[in-house]
N, C-alpha and C positions, 0 to 999 in steps of 0.2 A: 039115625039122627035123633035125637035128641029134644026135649022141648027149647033149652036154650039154644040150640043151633039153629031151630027153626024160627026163634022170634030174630033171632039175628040175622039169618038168611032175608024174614020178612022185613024188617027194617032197611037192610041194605038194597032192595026191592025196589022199594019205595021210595030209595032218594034220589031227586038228577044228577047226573053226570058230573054238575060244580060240587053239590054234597060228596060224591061220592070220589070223588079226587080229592079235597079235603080231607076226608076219611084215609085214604091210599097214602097220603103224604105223611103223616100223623101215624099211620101202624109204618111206615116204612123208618120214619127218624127214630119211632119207639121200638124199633126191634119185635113189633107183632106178626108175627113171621104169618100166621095162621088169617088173621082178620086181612094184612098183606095182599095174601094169596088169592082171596074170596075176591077183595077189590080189583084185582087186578082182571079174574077172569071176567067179571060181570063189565068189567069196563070193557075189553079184548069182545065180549061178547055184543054189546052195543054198537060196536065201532066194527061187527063184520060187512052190515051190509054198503057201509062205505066204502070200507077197503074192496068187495065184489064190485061196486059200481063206479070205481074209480080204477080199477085194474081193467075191467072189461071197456069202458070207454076208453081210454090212454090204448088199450091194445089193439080194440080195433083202427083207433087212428094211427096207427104203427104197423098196424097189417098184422099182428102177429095173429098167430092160429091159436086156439083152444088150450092145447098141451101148454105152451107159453105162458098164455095169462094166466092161466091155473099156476104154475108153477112161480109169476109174479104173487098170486094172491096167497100162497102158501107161506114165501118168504117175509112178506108185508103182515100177514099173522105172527109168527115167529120173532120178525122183529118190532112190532108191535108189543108183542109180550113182556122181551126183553125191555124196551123201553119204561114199560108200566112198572115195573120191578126196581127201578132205581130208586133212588133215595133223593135225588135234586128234582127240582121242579122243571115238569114238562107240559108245552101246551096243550090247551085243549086236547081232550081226548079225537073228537072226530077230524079236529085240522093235526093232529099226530097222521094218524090214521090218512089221510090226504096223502101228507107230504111222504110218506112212507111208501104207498102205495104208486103213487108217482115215480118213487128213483127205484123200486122194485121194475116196475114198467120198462123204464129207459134202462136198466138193463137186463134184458132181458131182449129190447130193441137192438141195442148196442152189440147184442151176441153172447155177451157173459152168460154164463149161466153158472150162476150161483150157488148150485144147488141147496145142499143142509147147508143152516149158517154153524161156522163151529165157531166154538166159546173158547177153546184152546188153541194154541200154536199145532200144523200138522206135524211140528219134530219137535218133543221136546227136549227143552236143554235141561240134560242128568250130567249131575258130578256124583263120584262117590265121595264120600263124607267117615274118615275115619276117624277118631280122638281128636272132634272136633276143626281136621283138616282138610281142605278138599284134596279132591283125587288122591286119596288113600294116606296124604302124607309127602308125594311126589310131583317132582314140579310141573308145570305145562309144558309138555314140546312142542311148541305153536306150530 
């Protein structure tokens, strides 16, 4: 790391959470893919011990076991991340973090298990594409 990385690490350090989503929004609309990414985890990293203490309470009052909330707390990280990554404006970092942690819970309750979040479809839809045609040139046989 670097001298500049490290005044910028100390900078982002030091600001709260409204600075520091301000920052997040502004490399997100600007394409700063890098200063983005910092903001995102320092924020995700602020907002774990919420997500632990709103997983664990929701679960115990759910009855669930251990395995469970764990695995509530890991998807509410996850989707937590995702969310900080977007480019529109989203609340509060710790009331994100809440409401996340919350519908992680309730399902988890509810039986679902969610497990990895996927960012893709599980089948995806492939055509071949030849001289510009799909399916090679030949028609659909629905």
């Amino acid at each position: 790391m670097d001298e500049n990385e490290r005044k910028i690490e100390a900078a982002i350090g030091s600001m709260s959470n409204g600075e520091l989503e301000v920052v997040r929004r502004r490399a997100a609309h600007d394409g700063e893919g890098e200063l983005l990414k910092v903001c995102v985890e320092r924020l995700t990293v602020r907002a774990l011990p919420v997500l632990v203490r709103v997983s664990h309470e929701r679960g115990r009052a759910a009855n669930l076991g251990r395995e469970r909330v764990n695995l509530a707390v890991e998807e509410a990280t996850a989707r937590l991340l995702a969310a900080l990554g977007r480019t529109d404006t989203v609340p509060a970092v710790h009331r994100l973090a809440t409401e996340i942690a919350t519908a992680c819970v309730e399902a988890q309750a509810a039986g679902r298990r969610p497990g990895r979040p996927r960012l893709a479809p599980a089948k995806p839809d492939l055509r071949l594409v030849v001289d510009g045609r799909a399916n090679g040139g030949r028609q659909d046989r629905g």
